[in-house]
TIPAVEX-441243 format. One line per 10 residues: for each residue x, y, z of N, C-alpha, C. Coordinates in steps of 0.1 Angstrom, whole numbers, plus 5000, padded with zeros to 4 digits. Example, Ala and Ser with C-alpha at 12.3 -4.5 7.8 and 13.67 -1.06 7.14 Angstrom:
5132:4943:5078:5123:4955:5078:5132:4967:5078; 5128:4978:5071:5137:4989:5071:5129:5000:5079 $
***
This chain:
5087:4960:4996:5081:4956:4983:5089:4945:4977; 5085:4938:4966:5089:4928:4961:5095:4933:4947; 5108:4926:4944:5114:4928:4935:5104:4919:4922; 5094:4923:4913:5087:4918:4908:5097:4917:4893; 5101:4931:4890:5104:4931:4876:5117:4921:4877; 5127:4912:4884:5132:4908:4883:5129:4889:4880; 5116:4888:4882:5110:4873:4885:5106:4874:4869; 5109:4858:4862:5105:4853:4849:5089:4858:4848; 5089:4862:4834:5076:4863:4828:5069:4851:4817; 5061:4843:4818:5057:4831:4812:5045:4831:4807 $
5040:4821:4800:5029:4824:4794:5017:4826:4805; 5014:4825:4818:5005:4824:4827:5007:4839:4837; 5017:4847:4831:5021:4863:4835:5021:4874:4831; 5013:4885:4830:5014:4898:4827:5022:4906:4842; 5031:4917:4831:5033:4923:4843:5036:4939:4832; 5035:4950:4837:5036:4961:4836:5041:4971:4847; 5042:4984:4843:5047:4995:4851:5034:4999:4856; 5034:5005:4870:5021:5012:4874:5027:5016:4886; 5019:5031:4895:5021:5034:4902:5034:5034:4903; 5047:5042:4899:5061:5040:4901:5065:5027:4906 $
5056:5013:4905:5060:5003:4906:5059:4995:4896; 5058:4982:4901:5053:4971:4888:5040:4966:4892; 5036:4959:4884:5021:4953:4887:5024:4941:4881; 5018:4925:4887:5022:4917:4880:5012:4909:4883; 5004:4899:4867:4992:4889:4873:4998:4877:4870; 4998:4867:4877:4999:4851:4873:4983:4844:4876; 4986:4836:4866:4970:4827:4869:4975:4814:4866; 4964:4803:4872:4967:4791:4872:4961:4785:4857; 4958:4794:4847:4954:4788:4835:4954:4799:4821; 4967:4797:4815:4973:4803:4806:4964:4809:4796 $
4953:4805:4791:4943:4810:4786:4932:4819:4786; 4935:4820:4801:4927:4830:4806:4935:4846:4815; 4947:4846:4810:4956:4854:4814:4952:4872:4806; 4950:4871:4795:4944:4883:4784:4933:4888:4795; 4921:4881:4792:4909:4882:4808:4913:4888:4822; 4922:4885:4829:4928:4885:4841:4935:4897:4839; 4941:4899:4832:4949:4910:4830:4941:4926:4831; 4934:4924:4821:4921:4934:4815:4908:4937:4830; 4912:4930:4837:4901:4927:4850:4908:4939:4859; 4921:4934:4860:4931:4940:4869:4932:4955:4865 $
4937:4956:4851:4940:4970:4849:4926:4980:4849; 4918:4972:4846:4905:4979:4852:4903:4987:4866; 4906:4977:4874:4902:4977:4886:4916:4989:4889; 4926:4992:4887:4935:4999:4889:4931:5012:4879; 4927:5015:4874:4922:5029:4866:4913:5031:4873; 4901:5028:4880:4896:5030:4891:4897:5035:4898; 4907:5032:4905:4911:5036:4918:4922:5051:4915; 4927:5046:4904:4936:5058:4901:4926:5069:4895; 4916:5074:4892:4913:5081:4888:4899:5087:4904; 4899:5077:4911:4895:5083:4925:4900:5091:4930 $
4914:5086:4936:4921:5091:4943:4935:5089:4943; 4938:5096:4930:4958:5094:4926:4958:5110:4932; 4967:5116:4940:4970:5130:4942:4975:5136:4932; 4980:5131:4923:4990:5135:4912:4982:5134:4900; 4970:5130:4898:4958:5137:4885:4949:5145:4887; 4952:5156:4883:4943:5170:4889:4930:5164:4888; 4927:5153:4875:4909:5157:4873:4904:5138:4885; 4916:5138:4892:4912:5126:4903:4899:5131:4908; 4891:5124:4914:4871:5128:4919:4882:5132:4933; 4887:5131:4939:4896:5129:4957:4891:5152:4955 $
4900:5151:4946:4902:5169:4948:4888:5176:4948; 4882:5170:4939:4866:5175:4940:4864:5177:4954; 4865:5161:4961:4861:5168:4975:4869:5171:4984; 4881:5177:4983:4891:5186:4990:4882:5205:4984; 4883:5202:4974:4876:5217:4970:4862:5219:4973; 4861:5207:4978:4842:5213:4982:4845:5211:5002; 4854:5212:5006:4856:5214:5022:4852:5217:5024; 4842:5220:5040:4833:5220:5044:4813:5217:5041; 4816:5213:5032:4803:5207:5025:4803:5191:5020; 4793:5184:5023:4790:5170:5018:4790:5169:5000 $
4797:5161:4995:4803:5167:4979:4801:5149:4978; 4791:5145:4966:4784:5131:4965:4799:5125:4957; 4803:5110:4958:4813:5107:4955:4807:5093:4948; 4817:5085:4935:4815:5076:4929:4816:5062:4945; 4807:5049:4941:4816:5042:4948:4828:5035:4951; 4835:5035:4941:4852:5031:4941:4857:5040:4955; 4858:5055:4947:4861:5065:4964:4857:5062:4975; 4839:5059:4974:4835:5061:4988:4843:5047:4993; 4844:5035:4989:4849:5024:4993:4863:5021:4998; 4871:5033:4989:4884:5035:4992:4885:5043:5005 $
4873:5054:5007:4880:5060:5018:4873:5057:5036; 4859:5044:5032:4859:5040:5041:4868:5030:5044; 4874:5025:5036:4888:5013:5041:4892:5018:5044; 4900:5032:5044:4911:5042:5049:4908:5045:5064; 4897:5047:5066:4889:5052:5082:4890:5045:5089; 4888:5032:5078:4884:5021:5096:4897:5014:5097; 4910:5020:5088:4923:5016:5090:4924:5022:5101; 4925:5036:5100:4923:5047:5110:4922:5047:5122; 4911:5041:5122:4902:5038:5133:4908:5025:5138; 4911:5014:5135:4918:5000:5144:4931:5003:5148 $
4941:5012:5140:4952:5017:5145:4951:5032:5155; 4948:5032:5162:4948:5044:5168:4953:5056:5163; 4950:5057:5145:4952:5069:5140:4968:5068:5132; 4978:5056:5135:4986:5054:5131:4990:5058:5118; 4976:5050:5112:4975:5051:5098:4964:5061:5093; 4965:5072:5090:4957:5085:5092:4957:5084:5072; 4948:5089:5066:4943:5092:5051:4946:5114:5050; 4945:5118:5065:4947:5129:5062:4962:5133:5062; 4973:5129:5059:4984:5131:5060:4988:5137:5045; 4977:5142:5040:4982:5146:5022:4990:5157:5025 $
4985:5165:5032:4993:5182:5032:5008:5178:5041; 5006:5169:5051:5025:5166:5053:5030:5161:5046; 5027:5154:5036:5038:5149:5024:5041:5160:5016; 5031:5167:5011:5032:5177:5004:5042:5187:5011; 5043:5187:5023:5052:5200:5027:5065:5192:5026; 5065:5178:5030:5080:5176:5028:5083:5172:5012; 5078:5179:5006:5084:5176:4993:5074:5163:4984; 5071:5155:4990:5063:5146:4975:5049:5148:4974; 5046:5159:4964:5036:5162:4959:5037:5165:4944; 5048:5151:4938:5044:5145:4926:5045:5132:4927 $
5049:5129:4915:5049:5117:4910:5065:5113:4920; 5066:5101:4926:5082:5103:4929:5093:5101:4920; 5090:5100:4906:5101:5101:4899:5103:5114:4894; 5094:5123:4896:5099:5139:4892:5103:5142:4904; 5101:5137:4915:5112:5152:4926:5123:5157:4923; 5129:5165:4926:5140:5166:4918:5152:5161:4931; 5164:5157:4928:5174:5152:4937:5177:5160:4953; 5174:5172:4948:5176:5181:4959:5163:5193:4959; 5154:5195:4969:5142:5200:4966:5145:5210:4976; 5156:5213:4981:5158:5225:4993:5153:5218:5003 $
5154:5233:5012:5150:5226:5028:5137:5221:5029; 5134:5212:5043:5120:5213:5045:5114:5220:5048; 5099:5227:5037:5088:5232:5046:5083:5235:5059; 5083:5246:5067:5076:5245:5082:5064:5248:5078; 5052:5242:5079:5041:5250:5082:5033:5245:5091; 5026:5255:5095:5016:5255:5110:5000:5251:5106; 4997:5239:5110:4990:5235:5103:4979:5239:5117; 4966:5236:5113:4953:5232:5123:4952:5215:5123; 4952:5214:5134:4952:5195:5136:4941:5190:5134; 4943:5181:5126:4931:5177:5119:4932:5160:5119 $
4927:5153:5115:4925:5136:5113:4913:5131:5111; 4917:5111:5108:4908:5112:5102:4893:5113:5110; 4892:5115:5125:4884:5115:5128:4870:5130:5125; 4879:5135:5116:4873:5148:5111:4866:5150:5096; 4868:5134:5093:4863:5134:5080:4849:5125:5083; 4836:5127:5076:4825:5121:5077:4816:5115:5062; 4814:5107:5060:4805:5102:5050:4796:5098:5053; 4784:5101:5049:4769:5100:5050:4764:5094:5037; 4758:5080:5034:4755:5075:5024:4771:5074:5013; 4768:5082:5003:4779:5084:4993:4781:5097:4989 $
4782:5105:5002:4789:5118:5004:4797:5116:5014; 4811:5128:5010:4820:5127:5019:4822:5148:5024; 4822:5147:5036:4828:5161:5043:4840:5163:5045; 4849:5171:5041:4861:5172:5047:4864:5185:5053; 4873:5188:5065:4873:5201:5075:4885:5211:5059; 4883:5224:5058:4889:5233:5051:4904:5229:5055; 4911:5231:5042:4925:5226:5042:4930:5212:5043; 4921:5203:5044:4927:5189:5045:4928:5183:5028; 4941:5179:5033:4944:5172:5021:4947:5154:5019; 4940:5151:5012:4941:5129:5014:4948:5125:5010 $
4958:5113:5015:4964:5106:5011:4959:5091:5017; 4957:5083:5006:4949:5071:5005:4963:5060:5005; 4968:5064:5001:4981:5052:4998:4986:5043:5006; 4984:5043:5016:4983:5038:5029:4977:5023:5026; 4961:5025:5022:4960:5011:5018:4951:5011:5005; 4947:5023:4996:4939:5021:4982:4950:5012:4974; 4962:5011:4974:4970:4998:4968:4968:4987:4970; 4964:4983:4981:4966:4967:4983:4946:4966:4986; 4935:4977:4992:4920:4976:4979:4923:4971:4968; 4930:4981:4964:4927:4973:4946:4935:4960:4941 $
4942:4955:4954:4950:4943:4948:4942:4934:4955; 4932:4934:4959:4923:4923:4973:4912:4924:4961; 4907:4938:4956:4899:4937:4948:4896:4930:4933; 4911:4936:4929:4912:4928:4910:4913:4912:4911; 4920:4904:4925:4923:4892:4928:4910:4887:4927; 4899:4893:4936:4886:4885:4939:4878:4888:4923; 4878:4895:4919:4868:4901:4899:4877:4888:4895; 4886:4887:4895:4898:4883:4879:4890:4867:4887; 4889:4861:4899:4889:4845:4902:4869:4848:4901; 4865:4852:4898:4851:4853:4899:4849:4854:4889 $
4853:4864:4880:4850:4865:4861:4856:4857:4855; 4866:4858:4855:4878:4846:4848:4876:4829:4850; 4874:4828:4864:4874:4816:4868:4885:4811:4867; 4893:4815:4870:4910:4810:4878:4917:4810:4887; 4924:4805:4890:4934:4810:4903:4942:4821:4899; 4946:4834:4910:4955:4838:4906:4961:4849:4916; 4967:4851:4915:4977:4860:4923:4981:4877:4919; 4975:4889:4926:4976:4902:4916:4992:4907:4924; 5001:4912:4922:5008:4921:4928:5013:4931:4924; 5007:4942:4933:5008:4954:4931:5020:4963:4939 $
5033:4959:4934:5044:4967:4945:5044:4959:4952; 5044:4958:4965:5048:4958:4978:5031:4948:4982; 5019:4953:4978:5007:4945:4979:5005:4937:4968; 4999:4923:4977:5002:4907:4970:4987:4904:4977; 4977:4901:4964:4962:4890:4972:4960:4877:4963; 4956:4870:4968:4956:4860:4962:4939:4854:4961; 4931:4847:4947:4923:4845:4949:4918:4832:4941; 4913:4819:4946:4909:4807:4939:4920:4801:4941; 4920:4789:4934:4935:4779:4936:4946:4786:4935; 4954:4781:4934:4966:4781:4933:4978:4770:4926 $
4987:4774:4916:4997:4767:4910:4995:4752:4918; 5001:4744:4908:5000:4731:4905:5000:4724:4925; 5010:4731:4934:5009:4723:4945:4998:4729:4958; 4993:4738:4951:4979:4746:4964:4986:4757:4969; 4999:4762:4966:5001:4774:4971:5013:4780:4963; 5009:4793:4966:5020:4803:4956:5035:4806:4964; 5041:4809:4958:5058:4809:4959:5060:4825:4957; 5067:4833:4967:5066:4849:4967:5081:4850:4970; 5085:4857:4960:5099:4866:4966:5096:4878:4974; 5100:4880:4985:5098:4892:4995:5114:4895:4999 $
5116:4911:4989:5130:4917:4987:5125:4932:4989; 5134:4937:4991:5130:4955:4991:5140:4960:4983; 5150:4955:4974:5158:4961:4967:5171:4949:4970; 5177:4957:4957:5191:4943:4952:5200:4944:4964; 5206:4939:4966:5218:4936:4981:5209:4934:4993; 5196:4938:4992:5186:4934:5007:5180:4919:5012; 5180:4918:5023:5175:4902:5026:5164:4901:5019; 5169:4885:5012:5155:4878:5007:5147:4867:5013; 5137:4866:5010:5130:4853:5016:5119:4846:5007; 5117:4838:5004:5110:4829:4993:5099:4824:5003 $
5083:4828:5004:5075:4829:5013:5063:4823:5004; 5060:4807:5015:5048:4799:5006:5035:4808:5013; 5027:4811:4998:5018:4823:5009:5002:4810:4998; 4998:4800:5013:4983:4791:5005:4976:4805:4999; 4971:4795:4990:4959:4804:4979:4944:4806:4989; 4942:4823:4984:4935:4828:4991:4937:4839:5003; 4950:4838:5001:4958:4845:5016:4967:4859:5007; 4968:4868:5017:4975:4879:5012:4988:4883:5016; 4998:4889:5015:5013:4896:5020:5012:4913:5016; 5017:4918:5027:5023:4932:5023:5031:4940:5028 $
5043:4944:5023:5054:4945:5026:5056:4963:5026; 5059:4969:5041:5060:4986:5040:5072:4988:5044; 5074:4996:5033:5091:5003:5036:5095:5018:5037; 5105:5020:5046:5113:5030:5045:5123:5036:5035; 5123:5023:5024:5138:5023:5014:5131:5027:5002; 5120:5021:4997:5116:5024:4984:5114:5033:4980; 5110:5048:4986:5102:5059:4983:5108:5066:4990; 5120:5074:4987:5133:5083:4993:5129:5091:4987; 5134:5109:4989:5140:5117:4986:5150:5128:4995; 5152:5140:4988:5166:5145:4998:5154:5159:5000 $
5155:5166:5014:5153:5179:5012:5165:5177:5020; 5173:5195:5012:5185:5198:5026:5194:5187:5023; 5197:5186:5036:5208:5172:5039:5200:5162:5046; 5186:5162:5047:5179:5147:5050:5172:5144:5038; 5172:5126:5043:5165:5117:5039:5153:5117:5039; 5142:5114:5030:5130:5116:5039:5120:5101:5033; 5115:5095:5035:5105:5088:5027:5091:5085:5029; 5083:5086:5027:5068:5085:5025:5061:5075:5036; 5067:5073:5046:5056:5068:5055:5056:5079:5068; 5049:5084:5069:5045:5096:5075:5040:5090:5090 $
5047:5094:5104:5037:5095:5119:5027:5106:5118; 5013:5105:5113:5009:5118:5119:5005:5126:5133; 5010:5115:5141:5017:5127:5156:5023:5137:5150; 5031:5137:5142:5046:5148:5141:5045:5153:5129; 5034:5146:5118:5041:5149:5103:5051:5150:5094; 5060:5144:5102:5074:5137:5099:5076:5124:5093; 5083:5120:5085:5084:5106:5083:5088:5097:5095; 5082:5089:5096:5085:5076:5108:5103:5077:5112; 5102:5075:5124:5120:5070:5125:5121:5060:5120; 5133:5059:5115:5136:5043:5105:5144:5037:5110 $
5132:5026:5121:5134:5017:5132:5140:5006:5119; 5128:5005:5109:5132:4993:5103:5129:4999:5090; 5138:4992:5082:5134:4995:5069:5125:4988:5060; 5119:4975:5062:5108:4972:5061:5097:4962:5072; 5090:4960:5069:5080:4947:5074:5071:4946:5068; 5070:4933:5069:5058:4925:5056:5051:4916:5067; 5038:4919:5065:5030:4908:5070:5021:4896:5065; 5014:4883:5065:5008:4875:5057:4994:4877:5065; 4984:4881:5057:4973:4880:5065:4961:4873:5053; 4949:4873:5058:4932:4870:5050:4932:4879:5037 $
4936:4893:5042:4936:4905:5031:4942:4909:5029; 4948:4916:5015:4964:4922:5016:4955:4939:5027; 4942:4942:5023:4945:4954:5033:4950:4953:5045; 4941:4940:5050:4947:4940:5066:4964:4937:5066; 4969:4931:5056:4983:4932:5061:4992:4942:5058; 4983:4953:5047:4993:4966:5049:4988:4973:5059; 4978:4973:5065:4973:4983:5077:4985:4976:5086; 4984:4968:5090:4993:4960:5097:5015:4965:5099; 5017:4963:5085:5029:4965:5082:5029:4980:5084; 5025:4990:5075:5023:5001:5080:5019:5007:5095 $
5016:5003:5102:5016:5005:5117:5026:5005:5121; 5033:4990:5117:5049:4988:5127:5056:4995:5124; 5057:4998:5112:5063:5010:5110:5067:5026:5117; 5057:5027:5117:5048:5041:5122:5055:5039:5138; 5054:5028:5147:5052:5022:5159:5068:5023:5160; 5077:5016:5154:5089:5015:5156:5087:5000:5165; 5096:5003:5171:5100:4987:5182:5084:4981:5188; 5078:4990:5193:5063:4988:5191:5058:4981:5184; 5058:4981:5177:5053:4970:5163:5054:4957:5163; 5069:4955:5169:5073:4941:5170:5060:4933:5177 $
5054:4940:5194:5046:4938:5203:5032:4936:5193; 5029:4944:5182:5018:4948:5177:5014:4934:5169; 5024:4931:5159:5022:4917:5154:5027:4907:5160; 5035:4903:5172:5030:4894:5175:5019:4890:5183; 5012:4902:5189:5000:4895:5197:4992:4896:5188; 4991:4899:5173:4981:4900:5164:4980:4879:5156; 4992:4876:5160:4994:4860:5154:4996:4859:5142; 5002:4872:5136:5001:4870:5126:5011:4867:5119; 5019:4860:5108:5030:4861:5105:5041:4868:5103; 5052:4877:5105:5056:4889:5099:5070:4888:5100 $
5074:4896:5093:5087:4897:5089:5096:4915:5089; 5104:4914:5100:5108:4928:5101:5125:4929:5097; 5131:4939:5091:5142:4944:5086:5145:4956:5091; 5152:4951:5100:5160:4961:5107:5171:4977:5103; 5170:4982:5104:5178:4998:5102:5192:4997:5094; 5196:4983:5104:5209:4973:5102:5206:4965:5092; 5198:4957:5090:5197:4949:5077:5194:4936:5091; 5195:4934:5101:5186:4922:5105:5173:4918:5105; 5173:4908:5104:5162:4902:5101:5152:4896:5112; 5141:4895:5117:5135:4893:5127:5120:4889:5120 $
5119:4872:5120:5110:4866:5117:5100:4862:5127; 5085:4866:5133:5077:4859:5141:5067:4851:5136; 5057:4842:5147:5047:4839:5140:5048:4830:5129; 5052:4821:5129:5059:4809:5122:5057:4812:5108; 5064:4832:5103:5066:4831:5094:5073:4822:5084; 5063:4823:5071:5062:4811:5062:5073:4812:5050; 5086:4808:5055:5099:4814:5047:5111:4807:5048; 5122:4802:5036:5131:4801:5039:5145:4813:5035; 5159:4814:5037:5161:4824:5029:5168:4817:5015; 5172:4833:5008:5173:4822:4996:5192:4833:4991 $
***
């Protein structure tokens, strides 16, 4: 993710707390910043009231509690959870939406700033294998198999940052840039020379890189570091293999990719992840730009990522 709360705020910037992260809008016309803002936070209550796991009256639980039956869903959801499928589906499942009940067993099934420091051992439980190929939507109903629990986070973040970018340059009529954490979209011009200027950091003492991302284009950056807790005496953090149900081995601690969409570049980052040394193979034959951070703290730039360091 990007160290946002640390970048100047000016008259052409809102930024706030959201999602245990920051959320930050720049636009290419100071007057239209109030507008842009109000677009964004829209589009993010949206999405958070679809499918946050952590608000009981989210619409998501509705249809976890109506399992085994078609349970009619708003379109935000249905949109969020067909993005999540056909993530699903282009990664060979890498990136799975049904991974709610293994986070939950390893402990984050709140908010991650209430876990508590030490949550005991990890949970065993014996689950029925399930994925997303077991979930179905018909029109604007969704089925889910008894016991499946969703986790959208994978890419409903960087939706709604592909989404508020494209409303805020369509309503507003501005350039501007949404970033939400770790997911960055960009939509309409861009600042005075045609392209935007991104800090891509995962936390203070970690390699930085100052990354010209042209207007129109997205970045998204997944990590192993941001979203820790302890069960026991391990580490564990929020990017889940669902082969194992386990958090990913932490080949790298992050990778960020530049792509068309910030979805496609978190499906993207999130895979390599998942992939480990695999990944490296994954984006480069994808051409896409990317940026990996190693276990060690090295750095491995392909793809004529667009970066100096700083």
């Amino acid at each position: 993710m990007t160290l946002l709360e640390t970048l100047p705020v000016d008259d052409r910037t809102a930024q706030w707390s959201l999602w245990s992260t920051t959320a930050r809008v720049v636009v290419t016309d100071p007057g239209r910043l109030e507008a842009a803002e109000a677009v964004v936070r829209e589009v993010c209550d949206d999405v958070e009231r679809a499918c946050s796991r952590f608000r009981p009256d989210a619409e998501i639980h509705a249809v976890e509690r109506g399992a085994g039956r078609f349970v009619a869903v708003g379109s935000t959801l249905s949109a969020l959870l067909r993005t999540a499928l056909d993530a699903a589906r282009r990664t060979d499942g890498d990136v799975d939406p049904t991974v709610g009940g293994s986070l939950a067993d390893l402990g984050y099934d709140r908010d991650i700033r209430l876990i508590p420091t030490d949550a005991g051992p990890v949970k065993v439980v014996v689950r029925h294998r399930v994925s997303w190929r077991d979930v179905e939507i018909v029109d604007g109903a969704v089925r889910l198999p008894p016991g499946v629990e969703l986790d959208l986070g994978a890419t409903a973040k960087a939706w709604a940052a592909d989404r508020a970018a494209e409303r805020v340059a369509r309503e507003a009529g501005v350039g501007v840039l949404v970033a939400l954490g770790g997911d960055i979209a960009t939509a309409g011009p861009a600042l005075d020379d045609g392209d935007w200027q991104v800090l891509v950091q995962d936390g203070p003492g970690e390699p930085a890189d100052t990354v010209t991302l042209p207007a129109g284009t997205a970045l998204a950056t997944s990590s192993t570091q941001s979203r820790q807790w302890h069960r026991g005496r391990r580490i564990l953090h929020h990017i889940v293999d669902p082969a194992t149900g386990m958090p990913a081995a932490p080949v790298f601690r992050t990778v960020s990719v530049a792509a068309s969409s910030c979805v496609e570049a978190n499906t993207l980052s999130t895979t390599a992840l998942v992939r480990g040394l695999r990944g490296i193979g994954l984006l480069a034959s994808s051409g896409l730009p990317a940026r990996f951070v190693s276990a060690g703290g090295e750095v491995v730039r392909i793809n004529r990522w667009p970066s100096h360091n700083v």
